[in-house]
LUMPAZA-514530 format. One record per residue: y, z, x of N, C-alpha, C in turn. Coordinates in steps of 0.1 Angstrom, whole numbers. Each point is the difference from the previous one (the first is absolute). Example, Ala and Ser with C-alpha at 12.3 -4.5 7.8 and 13.67 -1.06 7.14 Angstrom:
<mikols>
+-------+-------+-------+-------+-------+-------+-------+-------+-------+
|    nv |    nw |    nu |   cav |   caw |   cau |    cv |    cw |    cu |
+-------+-------+-------+-------+-------+-------+-------+-------+-------+
|   -57 |    78 |   132 |    12 |     0 |    -9 |    12 |     0 |     9 |
|    11 |    -7 |    -4 |    11 |     0 |     9 |    11 |     8 |    -8 |
+-------+-------+-------+-------+-------+-------+-------+-------+-------+
</mikols>
This chain:
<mikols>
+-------+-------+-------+-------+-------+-------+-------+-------+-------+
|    nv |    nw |    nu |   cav |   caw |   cau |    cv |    cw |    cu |
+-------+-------+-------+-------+-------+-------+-------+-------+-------+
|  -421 |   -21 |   -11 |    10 |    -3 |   -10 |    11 |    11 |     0 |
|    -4 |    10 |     7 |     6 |    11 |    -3 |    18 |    -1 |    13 |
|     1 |   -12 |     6 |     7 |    -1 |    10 |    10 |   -11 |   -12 |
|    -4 |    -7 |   -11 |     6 |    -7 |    -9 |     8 |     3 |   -12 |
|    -8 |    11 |    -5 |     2 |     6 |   -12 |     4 |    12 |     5 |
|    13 |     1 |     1 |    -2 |    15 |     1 |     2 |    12 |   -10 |
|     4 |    -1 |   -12 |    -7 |     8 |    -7 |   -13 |     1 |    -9 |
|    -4 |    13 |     6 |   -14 |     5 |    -6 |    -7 |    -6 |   -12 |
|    10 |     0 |   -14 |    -2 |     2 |   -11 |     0 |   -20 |     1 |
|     6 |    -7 |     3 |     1 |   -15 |     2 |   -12 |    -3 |    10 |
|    -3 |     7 |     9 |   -15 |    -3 |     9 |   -11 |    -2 |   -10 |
|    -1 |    15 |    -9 |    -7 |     2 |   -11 |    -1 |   -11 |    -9 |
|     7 |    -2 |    -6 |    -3 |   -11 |    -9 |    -1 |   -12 |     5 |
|     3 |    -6 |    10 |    -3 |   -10 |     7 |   -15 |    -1 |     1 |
|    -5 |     5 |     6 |   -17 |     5 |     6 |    -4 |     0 |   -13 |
|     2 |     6 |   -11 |    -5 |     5 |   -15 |     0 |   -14 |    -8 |
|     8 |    -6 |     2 |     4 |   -13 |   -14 |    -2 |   -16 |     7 |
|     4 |     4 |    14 |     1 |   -16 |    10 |   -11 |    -2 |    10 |
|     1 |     5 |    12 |    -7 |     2 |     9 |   -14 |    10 |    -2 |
|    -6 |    -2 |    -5 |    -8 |    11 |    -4 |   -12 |    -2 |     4 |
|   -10 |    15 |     2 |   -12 |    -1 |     7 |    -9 |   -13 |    -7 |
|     0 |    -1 |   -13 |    -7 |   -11 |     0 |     4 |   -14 |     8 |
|    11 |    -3 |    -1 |     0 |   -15 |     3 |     0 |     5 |    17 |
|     4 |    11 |     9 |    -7 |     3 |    14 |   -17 |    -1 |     1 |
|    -7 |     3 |   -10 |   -12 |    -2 |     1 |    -7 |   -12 |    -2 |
|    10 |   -14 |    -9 |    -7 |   -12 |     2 |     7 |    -4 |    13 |
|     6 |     6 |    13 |     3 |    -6 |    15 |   -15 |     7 |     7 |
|     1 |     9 |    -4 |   -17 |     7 |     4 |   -16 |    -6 |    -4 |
|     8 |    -6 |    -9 |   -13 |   -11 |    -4 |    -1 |   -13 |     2 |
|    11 |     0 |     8 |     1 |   -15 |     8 |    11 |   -11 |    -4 |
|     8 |     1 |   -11 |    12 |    -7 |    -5 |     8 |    -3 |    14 |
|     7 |    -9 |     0 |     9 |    -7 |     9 |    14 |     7 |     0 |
|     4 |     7 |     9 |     9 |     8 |     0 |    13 |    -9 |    -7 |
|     3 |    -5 |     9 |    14 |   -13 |     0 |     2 |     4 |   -21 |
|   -12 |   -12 |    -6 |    -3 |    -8 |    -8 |     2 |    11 |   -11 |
|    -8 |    17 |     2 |     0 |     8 |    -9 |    16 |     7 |     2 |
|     3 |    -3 |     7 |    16 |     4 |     2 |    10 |   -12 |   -11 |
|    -6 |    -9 |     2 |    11 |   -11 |    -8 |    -4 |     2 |   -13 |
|   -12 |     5 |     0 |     1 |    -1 |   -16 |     3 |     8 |    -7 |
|    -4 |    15 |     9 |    10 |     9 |    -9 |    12 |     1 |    -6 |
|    12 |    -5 |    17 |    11 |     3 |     0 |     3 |   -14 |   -14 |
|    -7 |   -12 |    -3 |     7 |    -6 |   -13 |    -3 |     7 |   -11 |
|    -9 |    12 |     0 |    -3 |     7 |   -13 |    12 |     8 |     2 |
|     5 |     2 |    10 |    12 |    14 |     0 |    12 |    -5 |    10 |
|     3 |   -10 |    -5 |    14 |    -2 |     9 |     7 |    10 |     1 |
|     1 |    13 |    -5 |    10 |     8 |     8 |    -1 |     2 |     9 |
|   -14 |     4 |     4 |   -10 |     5 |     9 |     0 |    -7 |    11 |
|     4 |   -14 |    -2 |    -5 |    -9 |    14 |    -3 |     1 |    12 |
|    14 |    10 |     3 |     3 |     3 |    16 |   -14 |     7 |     3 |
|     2 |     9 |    -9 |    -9 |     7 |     4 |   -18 |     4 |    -1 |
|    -3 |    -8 |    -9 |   -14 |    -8 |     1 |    -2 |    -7 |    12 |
|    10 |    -9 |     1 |    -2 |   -16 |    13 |    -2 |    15 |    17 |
|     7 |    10 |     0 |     1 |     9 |     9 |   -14 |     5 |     1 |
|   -12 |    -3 |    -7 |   -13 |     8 |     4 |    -4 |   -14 |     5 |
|     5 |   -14 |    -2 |    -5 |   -10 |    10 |     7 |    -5 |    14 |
|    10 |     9 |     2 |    13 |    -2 |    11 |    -2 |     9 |     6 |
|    -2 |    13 |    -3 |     3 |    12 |     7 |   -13 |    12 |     0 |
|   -11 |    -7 |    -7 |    -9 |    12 |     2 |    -6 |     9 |    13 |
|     3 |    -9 |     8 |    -3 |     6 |    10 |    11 |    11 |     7 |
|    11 |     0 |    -6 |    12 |    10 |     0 |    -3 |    13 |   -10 |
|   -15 |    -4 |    -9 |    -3 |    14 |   -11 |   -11 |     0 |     9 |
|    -9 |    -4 |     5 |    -7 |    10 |     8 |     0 |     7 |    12 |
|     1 |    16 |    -2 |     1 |    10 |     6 |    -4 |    -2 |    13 |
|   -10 |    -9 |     2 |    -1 |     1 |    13 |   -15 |    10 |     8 |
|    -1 |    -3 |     9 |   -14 |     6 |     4 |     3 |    15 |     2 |
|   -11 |     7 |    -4 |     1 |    19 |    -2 |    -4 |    -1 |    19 |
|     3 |     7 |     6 |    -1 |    -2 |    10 |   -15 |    13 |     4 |
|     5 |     9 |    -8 |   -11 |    15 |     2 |   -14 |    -8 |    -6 |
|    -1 |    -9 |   -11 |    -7 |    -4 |    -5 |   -10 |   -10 |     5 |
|     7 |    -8 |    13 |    -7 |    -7 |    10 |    -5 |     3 |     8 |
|     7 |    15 |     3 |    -9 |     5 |     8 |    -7 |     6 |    -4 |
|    -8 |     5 |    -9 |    -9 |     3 |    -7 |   -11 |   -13 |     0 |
|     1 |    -8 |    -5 |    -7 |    -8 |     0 |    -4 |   -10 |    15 |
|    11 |     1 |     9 |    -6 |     2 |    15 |   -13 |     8 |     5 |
|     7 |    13 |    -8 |   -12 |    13 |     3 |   -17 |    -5 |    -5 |
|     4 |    -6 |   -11 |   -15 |     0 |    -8 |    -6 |   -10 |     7 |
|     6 |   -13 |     2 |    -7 |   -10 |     6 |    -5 |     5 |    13 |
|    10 |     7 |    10 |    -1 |     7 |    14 |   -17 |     3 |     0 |
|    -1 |     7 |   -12 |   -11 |    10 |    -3 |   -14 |   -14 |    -2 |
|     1 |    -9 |     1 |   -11 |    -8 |    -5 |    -1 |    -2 |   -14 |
|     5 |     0 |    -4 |     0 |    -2 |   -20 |     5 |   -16 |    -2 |
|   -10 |    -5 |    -7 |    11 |   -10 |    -1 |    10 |     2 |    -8 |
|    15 |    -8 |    -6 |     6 |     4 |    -7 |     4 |   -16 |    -7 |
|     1 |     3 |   -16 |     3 |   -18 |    -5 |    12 |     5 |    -6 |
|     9 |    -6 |    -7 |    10 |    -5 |    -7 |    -2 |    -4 |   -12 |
|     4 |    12 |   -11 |    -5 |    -8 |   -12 |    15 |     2 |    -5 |
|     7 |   -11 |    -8 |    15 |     0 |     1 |     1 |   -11 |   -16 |
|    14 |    11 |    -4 |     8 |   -11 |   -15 |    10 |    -7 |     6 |
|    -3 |   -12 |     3 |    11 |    -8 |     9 |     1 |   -13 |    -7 |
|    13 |    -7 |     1 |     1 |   -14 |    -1 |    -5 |    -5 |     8 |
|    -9 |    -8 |     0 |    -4 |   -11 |    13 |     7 |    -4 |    11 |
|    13 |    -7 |    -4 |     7 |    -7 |     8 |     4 |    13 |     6 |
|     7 |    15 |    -8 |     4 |     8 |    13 |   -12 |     7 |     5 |
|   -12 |    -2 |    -2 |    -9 |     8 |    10 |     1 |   -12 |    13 |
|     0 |   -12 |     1 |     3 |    -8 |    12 |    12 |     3 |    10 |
|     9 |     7 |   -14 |    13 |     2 |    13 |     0 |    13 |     3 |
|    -4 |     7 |    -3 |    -7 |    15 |     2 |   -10 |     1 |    11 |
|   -10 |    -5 |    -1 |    -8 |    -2 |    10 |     8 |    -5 |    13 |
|     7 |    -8 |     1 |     4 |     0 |    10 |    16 |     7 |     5 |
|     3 |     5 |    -8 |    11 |    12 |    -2 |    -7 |    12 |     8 |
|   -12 |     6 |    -2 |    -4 |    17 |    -1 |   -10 |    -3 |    11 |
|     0 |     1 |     9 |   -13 |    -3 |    15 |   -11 |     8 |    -8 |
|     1 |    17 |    -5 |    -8 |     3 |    -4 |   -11 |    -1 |   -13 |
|     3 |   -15 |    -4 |    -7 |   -12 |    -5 |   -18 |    -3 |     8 |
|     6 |     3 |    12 |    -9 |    -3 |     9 |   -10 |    12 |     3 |
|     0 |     8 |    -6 |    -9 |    14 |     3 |    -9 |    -2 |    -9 |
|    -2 |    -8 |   -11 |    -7 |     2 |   -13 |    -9 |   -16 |     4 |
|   -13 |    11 |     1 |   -13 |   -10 |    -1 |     1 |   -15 |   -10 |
|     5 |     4 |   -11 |     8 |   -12 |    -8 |     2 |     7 |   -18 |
|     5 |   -13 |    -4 |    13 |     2 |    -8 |    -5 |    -5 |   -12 |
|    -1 |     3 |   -16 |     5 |    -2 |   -11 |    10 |     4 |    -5 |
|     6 |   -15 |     0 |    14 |     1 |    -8 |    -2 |    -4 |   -16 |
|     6 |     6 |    -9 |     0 |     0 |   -16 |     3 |   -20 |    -5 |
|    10 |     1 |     8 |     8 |   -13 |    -4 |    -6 |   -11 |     6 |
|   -10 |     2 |    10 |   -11 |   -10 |    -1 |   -13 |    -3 |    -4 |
|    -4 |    14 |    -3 |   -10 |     4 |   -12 |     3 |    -9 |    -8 |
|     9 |     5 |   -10 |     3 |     1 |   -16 |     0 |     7 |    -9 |
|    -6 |    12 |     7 |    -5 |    11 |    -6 |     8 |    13 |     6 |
|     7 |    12 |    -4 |     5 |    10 |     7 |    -2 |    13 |    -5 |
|    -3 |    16 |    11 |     2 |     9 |    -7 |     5 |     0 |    -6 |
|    -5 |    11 |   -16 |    -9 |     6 |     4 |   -10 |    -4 |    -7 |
|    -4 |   -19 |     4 |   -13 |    -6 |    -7 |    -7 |     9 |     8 |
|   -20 |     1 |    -5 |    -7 |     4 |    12 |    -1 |   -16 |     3 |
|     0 |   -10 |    -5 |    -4 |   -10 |     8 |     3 |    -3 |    12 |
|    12 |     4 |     5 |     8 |    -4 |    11 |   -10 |    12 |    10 |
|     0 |     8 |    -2 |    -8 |    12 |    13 |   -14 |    -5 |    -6 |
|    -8 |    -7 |    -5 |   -11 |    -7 |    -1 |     1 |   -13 |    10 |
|    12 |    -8 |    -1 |     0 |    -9 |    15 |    -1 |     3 |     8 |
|     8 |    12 |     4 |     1 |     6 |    15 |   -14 |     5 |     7 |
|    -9 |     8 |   -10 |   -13 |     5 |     4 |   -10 |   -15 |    -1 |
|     1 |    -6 |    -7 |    -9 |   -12 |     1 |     2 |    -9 |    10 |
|    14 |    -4 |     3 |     6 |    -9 |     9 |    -5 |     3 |    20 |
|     6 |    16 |    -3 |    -6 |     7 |    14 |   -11 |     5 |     1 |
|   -11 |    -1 |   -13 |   -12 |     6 |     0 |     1 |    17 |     6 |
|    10 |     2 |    -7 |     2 |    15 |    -1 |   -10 |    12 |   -10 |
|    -6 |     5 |     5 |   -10 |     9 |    -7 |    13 |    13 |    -8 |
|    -2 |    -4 |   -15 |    14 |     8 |   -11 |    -6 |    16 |     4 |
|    -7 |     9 |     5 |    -1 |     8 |    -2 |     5 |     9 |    16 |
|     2 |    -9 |     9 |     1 |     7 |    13 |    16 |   -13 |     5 |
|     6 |    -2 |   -14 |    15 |    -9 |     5 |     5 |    14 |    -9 |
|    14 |     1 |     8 |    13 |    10 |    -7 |     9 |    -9 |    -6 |
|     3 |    -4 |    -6 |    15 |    -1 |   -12 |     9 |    12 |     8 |
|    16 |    -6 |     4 |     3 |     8 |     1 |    18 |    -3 |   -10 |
|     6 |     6 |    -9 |    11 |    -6 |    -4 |     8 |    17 |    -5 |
|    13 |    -6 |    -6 |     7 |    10 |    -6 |     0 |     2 |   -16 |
|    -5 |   -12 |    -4 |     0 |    -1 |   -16 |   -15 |     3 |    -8 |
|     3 |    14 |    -4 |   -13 |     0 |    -9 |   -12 |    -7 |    -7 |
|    12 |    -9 |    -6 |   -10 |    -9 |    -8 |    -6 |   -16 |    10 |
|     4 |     5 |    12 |    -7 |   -12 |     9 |   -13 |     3 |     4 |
|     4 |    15 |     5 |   -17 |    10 |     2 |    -5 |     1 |    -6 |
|     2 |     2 |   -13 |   -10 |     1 |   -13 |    -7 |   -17 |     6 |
|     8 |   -12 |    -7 |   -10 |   -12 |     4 |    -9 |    -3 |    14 |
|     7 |    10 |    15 |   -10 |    -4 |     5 |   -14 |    14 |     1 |
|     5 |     8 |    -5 |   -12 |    11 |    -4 |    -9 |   -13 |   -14 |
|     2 |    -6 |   -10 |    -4 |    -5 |    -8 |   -11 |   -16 |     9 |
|     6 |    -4 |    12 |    -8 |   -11 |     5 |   -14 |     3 |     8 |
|     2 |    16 |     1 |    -5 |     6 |     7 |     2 |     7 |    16 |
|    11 |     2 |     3 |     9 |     3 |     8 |     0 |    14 |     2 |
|     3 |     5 |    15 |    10 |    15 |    -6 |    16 |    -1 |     5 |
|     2 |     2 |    -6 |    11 |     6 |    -2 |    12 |     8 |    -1 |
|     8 |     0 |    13 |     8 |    11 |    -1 |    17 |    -2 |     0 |
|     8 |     7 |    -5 |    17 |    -2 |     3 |     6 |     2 |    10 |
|    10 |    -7 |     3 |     0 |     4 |    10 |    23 |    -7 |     2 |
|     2 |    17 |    -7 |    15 |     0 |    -1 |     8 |     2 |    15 |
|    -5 |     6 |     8 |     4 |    -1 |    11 |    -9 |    -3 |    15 |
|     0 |    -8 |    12 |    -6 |    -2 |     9 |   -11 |    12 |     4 |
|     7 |    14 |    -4 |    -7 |    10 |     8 |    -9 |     4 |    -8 |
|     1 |    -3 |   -14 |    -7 |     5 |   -13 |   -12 |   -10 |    -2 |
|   -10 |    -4 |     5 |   -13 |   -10 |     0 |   -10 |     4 |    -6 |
|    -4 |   -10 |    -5 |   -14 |    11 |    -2 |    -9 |     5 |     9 |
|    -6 |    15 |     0 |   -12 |     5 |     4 |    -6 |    -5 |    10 |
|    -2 |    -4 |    11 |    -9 |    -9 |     4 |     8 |    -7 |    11 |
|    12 |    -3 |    -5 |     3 |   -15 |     8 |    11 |     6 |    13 |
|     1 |    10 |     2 |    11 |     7 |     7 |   -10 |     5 |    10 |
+-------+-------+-------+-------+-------+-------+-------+-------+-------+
</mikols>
């Protein structure tokens, strides 16, 4: 959004009053992109353009693959580890994503939120992933940047570590 709005203080309230983490979190919970776009923008015709633009152009707001970051996760798998994907995605764009990011293909496999129903930072969602892959929670790593996601997969039984930059891993995995 930040290529639309360009002032700060108008990004702000936008994200704050319109587009806001909650209604991004019912697309993570599986809502129909298009559909939750149309219904916003009649709650906020001012808005329109730019609501309808998270169903037109989202793939213009994501950044794009960390490239140091894949290779990192090249490294881990290199190493024999398996590695899964546990992810807050809209359904429909984890399909175009997956075939967008090759390194889609490094990950033993994939829970996506928006096909769940369920999203960080439920533990239920890292309860699929260990049940699903018969993953033993005490010898699987959680690896994310948001505290309160580690806390839930430290809570499913997980460990847990952050992980703000590629070179910064946890303990262990380097």
């Amino acid at each position: 959004y930040r290529q639309l709005i360009a002032d700060p203080a108008d990004l702000e309230e936008f994200l704050g009053q319109v587009g806001t983490a909650q209604w991004h979190l019912s697309h993570d919970l599986g809502a129909d992109t298009e559909r939750s776009c149309r219904d916003l923008a009649g709650r906020h015709p001012a808005y329109a353009d730019l609501i309808m633009a998270w169903a037109s152009r989202a793939e213009e707001m994501v950044a794009g693959q960390f490239d140091d970051v894949v290779d990192v996760l090249a490294e881990v798998k290199a190493s024999g580890l398996a590695c899964y994907a546990l992810s807050n995605m809209e359904p429909d764009r984890f399909a175009l994503r997956r075939s967008r990011y090759p390194f889609f293909g490094l990950f033993d496999g994939c829970v996506i939120s928006g096909v769940e129903g369920v999203a960080k930072p439920d533990r239920a969602i890292f309860e699929i992933l260990l049940s699903r892959y018969g993953l033993d929670p005490q010898s699987t790593v959680f690896v994310d940047d948001l505290s309160r996601k580690l806390a839930a997969a430290r809570e499913a039984g997980g460990v847990a570590g952050p992980m703000t930059s590629p070179h910064l891993l946890p303990a262990g995995l380097r």
